[in-house]
N, C-alpha and C positions, 0 to 999 in steps of 0.2 A: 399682400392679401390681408384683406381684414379680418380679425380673429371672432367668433361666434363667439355671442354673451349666452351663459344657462340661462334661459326663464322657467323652465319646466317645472308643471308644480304635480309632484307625485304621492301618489297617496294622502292626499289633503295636507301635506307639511310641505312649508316651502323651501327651497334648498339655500335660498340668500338668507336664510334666516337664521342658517347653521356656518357661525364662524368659529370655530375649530375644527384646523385641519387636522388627520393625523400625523404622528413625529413618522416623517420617511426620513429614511433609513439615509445616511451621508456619509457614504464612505470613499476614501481616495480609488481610484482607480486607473490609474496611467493609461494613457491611451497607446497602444503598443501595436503594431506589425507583426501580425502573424508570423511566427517564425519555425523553425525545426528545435525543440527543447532538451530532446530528449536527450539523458546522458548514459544510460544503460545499456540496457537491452532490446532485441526483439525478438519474436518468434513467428512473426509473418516471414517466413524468409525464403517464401517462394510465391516468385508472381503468381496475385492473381488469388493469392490461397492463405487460410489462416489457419489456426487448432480448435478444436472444440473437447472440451471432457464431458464424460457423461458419469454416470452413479457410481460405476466399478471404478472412476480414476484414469481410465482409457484417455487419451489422444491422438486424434486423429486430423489428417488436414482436410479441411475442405474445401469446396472451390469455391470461390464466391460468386455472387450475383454479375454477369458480368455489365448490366442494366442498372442505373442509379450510381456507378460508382463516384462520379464526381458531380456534386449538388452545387445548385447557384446561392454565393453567398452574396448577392447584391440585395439590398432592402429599396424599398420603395422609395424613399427620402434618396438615397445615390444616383438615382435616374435623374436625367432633363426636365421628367411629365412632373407638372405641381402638384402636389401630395398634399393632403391634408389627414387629421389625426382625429378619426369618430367616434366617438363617446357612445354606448349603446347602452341601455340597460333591457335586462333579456329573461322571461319566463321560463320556468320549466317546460309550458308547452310551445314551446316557440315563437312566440309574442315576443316584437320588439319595438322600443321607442329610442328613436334619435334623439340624444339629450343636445349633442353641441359639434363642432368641428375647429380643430385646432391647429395653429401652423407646427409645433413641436410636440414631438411623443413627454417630453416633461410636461409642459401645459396640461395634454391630455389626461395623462395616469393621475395628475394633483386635484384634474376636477374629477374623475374616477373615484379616488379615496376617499375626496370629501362625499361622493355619493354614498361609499360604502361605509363611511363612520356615519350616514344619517341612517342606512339600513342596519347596522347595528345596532342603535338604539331603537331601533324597534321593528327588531327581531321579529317579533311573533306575528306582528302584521306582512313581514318582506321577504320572510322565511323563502323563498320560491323565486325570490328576484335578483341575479346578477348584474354586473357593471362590467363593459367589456373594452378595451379602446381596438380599434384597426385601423390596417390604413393599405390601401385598394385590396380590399378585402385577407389581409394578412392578422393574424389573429397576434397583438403586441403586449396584452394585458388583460389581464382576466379575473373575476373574481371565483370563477370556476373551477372546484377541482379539476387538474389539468397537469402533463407532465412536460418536458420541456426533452425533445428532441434533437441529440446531438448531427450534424451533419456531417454524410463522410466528404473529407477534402481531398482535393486533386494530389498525387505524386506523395502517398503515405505521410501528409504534414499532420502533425497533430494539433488540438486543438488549446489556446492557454484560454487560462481565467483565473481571478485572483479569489484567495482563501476570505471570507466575509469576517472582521475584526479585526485578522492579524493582516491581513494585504500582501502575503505568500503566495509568490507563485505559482501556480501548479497547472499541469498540462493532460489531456484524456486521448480518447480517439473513439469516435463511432464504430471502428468496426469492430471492435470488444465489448461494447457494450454502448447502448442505443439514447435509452431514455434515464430520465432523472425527474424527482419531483419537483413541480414549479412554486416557486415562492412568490412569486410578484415579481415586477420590474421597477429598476429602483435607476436612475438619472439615464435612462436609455436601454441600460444593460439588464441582463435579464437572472434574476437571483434564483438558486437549485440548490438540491441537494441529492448527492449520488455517492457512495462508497465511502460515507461518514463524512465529505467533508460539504460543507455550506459557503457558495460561492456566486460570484457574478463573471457573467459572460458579455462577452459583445452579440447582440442579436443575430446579426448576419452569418453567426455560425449555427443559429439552432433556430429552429421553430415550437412556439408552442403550440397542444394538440390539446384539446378537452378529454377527461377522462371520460371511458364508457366500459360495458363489462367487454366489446367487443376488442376494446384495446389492449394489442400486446405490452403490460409491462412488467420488470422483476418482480418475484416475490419469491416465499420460500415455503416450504411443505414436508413435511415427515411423514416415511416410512421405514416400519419395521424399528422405530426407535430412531431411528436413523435423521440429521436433519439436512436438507438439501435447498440450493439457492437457482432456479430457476434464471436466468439471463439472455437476455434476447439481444441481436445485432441484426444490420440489415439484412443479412445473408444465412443466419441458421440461428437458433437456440441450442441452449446446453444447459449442462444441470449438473452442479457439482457437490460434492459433501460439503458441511461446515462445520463438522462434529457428531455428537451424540445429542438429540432431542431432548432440550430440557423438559420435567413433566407438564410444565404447563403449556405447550405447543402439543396440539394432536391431529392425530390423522386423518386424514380425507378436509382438508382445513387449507384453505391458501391466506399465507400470511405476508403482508407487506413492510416492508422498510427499506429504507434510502441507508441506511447506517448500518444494518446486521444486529443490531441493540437492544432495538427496541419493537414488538412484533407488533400490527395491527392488523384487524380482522376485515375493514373497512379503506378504503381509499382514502375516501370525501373524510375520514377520519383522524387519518394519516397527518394529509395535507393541512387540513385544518390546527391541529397539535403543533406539526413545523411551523407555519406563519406565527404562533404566540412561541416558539420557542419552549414548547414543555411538552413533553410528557404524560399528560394525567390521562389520557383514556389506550394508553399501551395497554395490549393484557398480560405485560411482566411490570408495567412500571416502577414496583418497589424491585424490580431483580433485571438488571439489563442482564443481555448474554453479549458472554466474550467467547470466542474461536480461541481456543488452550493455545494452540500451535499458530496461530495470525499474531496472536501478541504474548507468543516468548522470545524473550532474546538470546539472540546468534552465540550470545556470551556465557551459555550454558554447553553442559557434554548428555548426547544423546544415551539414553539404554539399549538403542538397537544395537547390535552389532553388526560387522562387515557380511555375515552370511544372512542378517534378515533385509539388508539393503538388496542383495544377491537375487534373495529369493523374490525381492518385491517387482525389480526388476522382470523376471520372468512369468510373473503373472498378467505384464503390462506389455509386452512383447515377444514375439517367438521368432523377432529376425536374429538370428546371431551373428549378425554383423552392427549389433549398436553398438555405438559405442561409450555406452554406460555396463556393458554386458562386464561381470566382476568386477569392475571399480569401488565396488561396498569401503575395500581397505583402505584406500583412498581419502574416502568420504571419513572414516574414521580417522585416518592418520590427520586429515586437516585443520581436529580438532584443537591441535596443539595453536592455534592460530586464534582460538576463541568466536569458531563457527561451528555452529551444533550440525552434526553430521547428515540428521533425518532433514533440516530444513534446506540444507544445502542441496540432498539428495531430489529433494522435493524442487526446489526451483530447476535444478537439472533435467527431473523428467518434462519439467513445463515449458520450459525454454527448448529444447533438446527433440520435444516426441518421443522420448524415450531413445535418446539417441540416437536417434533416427534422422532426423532433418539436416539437412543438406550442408548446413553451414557445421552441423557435427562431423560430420562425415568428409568433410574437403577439409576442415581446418584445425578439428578437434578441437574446437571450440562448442560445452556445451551447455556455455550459461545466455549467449547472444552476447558476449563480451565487446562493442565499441558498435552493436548492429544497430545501428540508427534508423530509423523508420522510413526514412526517405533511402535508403542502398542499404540494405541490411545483409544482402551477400557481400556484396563491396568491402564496408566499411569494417567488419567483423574481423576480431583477431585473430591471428594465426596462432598453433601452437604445437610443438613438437611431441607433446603427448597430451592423453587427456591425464596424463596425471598431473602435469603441467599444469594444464588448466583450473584443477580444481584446486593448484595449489598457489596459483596467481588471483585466483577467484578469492580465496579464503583470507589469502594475506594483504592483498594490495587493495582486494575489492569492498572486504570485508571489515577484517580488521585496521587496517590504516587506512578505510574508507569511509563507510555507510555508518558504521559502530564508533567512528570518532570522534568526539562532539564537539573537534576545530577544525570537524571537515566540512565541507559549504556542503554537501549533501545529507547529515547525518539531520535527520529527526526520529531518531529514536533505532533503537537495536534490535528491532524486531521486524517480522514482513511486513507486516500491516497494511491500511488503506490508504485513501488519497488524502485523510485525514494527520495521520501519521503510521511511523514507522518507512523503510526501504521503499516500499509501494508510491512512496511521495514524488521522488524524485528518479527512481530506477525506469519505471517501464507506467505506457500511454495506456496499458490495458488496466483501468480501476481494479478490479478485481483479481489481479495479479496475485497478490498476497494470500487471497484466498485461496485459490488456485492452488500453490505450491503447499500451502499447510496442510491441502486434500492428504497429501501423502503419509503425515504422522498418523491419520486415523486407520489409512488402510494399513498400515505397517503394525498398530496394534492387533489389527485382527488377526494378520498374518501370525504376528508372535507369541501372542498372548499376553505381552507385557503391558499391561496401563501406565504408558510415559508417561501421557500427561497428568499424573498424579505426581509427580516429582516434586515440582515447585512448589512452593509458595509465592502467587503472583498478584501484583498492587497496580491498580490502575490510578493514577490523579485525574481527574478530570475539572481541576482549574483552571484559572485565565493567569497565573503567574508562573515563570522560571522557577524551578523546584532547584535549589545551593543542594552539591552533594558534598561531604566534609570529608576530613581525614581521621576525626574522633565523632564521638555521640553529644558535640557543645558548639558552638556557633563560633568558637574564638578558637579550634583549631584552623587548619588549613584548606581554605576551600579549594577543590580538584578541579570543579568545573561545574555547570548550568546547566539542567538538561535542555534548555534554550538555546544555551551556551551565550545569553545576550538577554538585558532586559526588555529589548524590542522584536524578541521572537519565541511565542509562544506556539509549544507544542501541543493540543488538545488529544486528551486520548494516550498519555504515556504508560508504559508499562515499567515495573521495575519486580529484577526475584528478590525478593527479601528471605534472608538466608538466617537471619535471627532477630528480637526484636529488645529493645533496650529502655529503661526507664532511669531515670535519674532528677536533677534539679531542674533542668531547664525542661522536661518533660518526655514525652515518648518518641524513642526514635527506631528507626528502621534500618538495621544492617543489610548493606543493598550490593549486587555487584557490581561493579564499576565498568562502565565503557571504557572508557580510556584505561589505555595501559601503563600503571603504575611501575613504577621502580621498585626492586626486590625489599628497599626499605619503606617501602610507601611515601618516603619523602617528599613526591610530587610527580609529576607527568613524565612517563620515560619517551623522550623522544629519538632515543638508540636503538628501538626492542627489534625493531624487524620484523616487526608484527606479531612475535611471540607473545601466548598471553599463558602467564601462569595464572592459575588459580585458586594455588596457597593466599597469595598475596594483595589480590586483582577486586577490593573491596573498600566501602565507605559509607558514610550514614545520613541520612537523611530525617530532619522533622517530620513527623508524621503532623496532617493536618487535614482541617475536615473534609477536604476534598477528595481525598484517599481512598477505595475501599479495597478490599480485600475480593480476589475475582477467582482465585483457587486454593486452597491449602492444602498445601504440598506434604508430603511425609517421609520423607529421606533430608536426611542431615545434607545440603550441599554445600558445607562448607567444607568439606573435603575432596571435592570434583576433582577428577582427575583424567586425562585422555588414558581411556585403556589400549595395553597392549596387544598389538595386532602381529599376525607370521609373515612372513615374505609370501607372496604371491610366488608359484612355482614357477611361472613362465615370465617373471620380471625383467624387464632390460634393465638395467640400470646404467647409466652415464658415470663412470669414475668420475666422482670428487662433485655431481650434480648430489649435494644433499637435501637440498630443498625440494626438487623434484621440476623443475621449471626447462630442463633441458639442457642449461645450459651452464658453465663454470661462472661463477659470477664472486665478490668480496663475500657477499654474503654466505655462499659456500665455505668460505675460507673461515671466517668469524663461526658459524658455527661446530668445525672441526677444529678448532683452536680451543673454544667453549667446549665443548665436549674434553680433552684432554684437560684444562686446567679446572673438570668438574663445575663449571659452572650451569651449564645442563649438558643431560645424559639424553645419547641420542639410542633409539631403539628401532628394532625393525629394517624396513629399505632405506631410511636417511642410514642407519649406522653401518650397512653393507656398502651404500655408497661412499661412504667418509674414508674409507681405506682406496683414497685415491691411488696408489701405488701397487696395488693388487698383493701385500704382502701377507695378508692375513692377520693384520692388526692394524691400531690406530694409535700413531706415532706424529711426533711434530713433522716428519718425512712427507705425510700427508697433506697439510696445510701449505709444506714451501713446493710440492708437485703442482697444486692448485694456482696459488698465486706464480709460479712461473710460465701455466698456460695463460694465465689472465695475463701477462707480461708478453705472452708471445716468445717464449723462453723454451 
């Protein structure tokens, strides 16, 4: 096919006359196979049906649409028919001229830019005139405010695209959430931003839609003080908390963003500000907001206690057969693991239904631990109790998982978005993160207590691996990367800084460590068993100007400590299971061994359990009962 030369002379300037193109954007992008990604969770786990939360924090399942579930992702160019690539340039009132026709979507979008860097410079004459490319009538480019809709795929597959700068991969799903804002399309693929992070897609998974006020897309709105994030999917809307209203967000106001950060009042404003990459017409831009509870980390001890878990609980359900129904102590006891109880408690009700959903319920499993999106009752782990659960969750999932920054999943310690934090790599549902933090806000109301005053909490929002050290000077012992690697940059980190330090080399930040240290701090304990103390569990960081300061917290947490919780009256306990997992394992034995030679004090149902022998005390008797069922003895 021969390729169509532009001669179109527009608005009196001629467009061969403009040679500079704009710099488009060239970034790797592996061309990849669709695949199943996910390594976490789900909480679709029943055909056919998802959750939805609404203002109070409620979950409920709903049925989905059973019309549109599987969308066509073939593009035009995949067919037999010969396809060409239409250059359009397009009025507000619906005036259009055919500028060209091109055999490839590159072609086309390169003589698009160069249209749109001639309507740039002059602006004020073109103000009203678009550049569009399609191809048999499919909408591939656009200068249009406009949002890019994810498609739901056949047999719960989710959807991958890679992170824009760092080339991370990361994976979504339409039925959680629908649309994202478009940024242009850059060598085929088509560039977004949804749940903080800014990415490129393969085409054939999404369609772009021009924006109108008639179009469903996210934004956010306060009431009562209160701030809340609207989310739409093909099959229903929901509307979740994201905290307390900062004063500059007000009510009866719909406010947009792709990130939770940064608010606009305006679409066409929005979108505009992402394409240059800035900020300047947000109406917070000198103050982004951060979600307290989205980006603390797992590596702090909540205020709630076991009886406001209890009660929060039964605000959220009246079946008393959940199975979160008194687990509060639980949640508390798993702290000792360096998972904050409220956040735990919180992905549990989200995952779970409040204990309720199906795969809680058959398998006591109720974080969606191994529920894959594609067989999520299937695949999902079994467990013999949910104390089990939430002590398998805490330790293996948590602590020597998501929180360990030599684990191939860990971008950061906290829930967070698709951007960073758990939400990267755990679960398809972007706004995951958000979701689960719902529950520290309603748990303040319940108690009265303002958690999230606790911390002092530091956001970086650099493009370099932040060294955390074992002193406050660059020639101690460096622990680890919050990258964990100088080719992977985390955007969006969160860190609590527990005190702050000055000296010769300058300002630094006593910070808590993810990784878990050795009782001397000497270096990485790779024995702990996911115990995390928090006498000891710290390190420092340069401060630099990327940094700022997102809460200042007013309790001392350099003395965190898991508080002590009573036995549950109706507890089974397994002889000699001190971990709580069900079952006799080394590790049982190592910590009833530890406990007698004082290494740590076990309290609570671990230390009722550790008198493996039923004798009324804890003897080295205990430790050789254990290890001789592990023996089969």
């Amino acid at each position: 096919m021969r390729k169509t030369k532009v001669f179109t002379i527009f608005l009196g300037v001629s467009l061969l006359a403009v040679n500079v193109l704009p710099n488009i954007e060239k970034k790797l992008f592996a061309e990849e196979e669709h695949s199943e990604t996910r390594k976490g969770s789900s909480y679709g786990d029943q055909t056919g049906m998802f959750l939805k939360m609404d203002e109070d924090g409620k979950i409920t399942y709903v049925k989905a649409n059973p019309q549109g579930v599987k969308e066509d992702i073939t593009l035009p160019e995949d067919t037999d028919e010969e396809v060409t690539f239409d250059v359009e340039m397009e009025t507000k009132d619906g005036a259009s001229a055919e500028v060209g026709h091109y055999d490839t979507i590159e072609d086309a979008v390169k003589t698009a830019n160069m249209l749109q860097l001639t309507r740039s410079m002059m602006r004020s004459a073109n103000s009203d005139v678009d550049v569009s490319v399609y191809s048999k009538n499919v909408l591939r480019s656009t200068t249009k405010p406009s949002i890019v809709k994810f498609k739901v795929l056949d047999g719960g597959m989710t959807t991958p695209y890679k992170e824009v700068d760092t080339n991370i991969s990361g994976y979504t799903s339409a039925v959680y959430a629908v649309d994202a804002a478009y940024l242009g399309t850059v060598d085929g693929k088509v560039k977004f931003r949804m749940a903080g992070v800014t990415g490129l897609v393969d085409a054939k998974y999404v369609t772009i839609q021009e924006y109108t006020a008639k179009v469903n897309v996210s934004y956010y709105y306060v009431t009562k003080n209160k701030l809340y994030h609207q989310i739409f999917t093909p099959y229903y809307s929901s509307s979740q908390r994201v905290g307390n209203a900062p004063a500059y967000l007000k009510e009866n106001t719909k406010y947009f963003s792709y990130d939770g950060h940064y608010f606009y009042t305006a679409f066409e404003t929005m979108i505009n500000d992402y394409q240059k990459d800035v900020y300047s017409r947000a109406v917070n831009k000198e103050s982004p907001y951060y979600n307290y509870y989205q980006f603390l980390s797992m590596r702090t001890v909540s205020s709630f206690t076991a009886d406001h878990l209890n009660k929060r609980l039964l605000e959220g359900t009246t079946n008393t057969k959940s199975k979160l129904r008194n687990r509060g102590v639980d949640f508390i006891n798993a702290q000792q693991y360096g998972t904050n109880a409220a956040l735990a408690f919180g992905l549990a009700v989200n995952e779970s239904a409040w204990g309720n959903s199906s795969i809680a319920q058959e398998k006591n499993n109720i974080f969606g631990l191994n529920a894959v999106d594609t067989s999520p009752g299937t695949s999902a782990n079994t467990f013999a109790s949910v104390a089990a659960c939430i002590n398998d969750f805490a330790k293996n999932w948590v602590s020597l998982g998501y929180t360990d920054p030599y684990d191939w999943r860990y971008y950061g310690p906290h829930l967070g978005d698709k951007q960073s934090g758990m939400n990267v790599q755990y679960a398809s549902d972007p706004y995951w993160g958000e979701k689960a933090a719902a529950q520290g806000y309603f748990l303040e109301d319940l108690s009265g207590k303002k958690d999230s005053d606790k911390y002092t909490l530091v956001i970086d929002t650099g493009v370099k691996p932040i060294s955390i050290y074992k002193d406050a000077k660059t020639s101690s012992k460096e622990y680890y990367q919050n990258g964990n690697s100088n080719s992977k940059v985390i955007h969006q980190f969160p860190f609590v800084v527990l005190d702050t330090v000055k000296n010769s080399q300058g300002t630094w930040y006593k910070i808590r460590t993810d990784c878990i240290l050795k009782a001397d701090r000497s270096a990485k304990n790779n024995d702990s068993n996911g115990l995390y103390d928090y006498t000891y569990n710290y390190g420092y960081i340069k401060v630099k100007d990327s940094m700022m300061v997102i809460y200042e917290g007013n309790q001392d947490a350099n003395h965190d400590k898991v508080p002590d919780t009573p036995d549950k009256p109706d507890e089974k306990v397994l002889p000699g299971d001190v971990n709580g997992d069900g079952k006799l394992s080394p590790a049982d034995y190592v910590k009833i061994k530890n406990h007698i030679m004082g290494v740590t004090k076990l309290k609570g149902t671990p230390l009722k359990a550790a008198d493996a022998n039923q004798d009324g005390k804890i003897s080295p008797a205990d430790y050789v009962v254990v290890k001789n069922r592990i023996m089969g003895k």
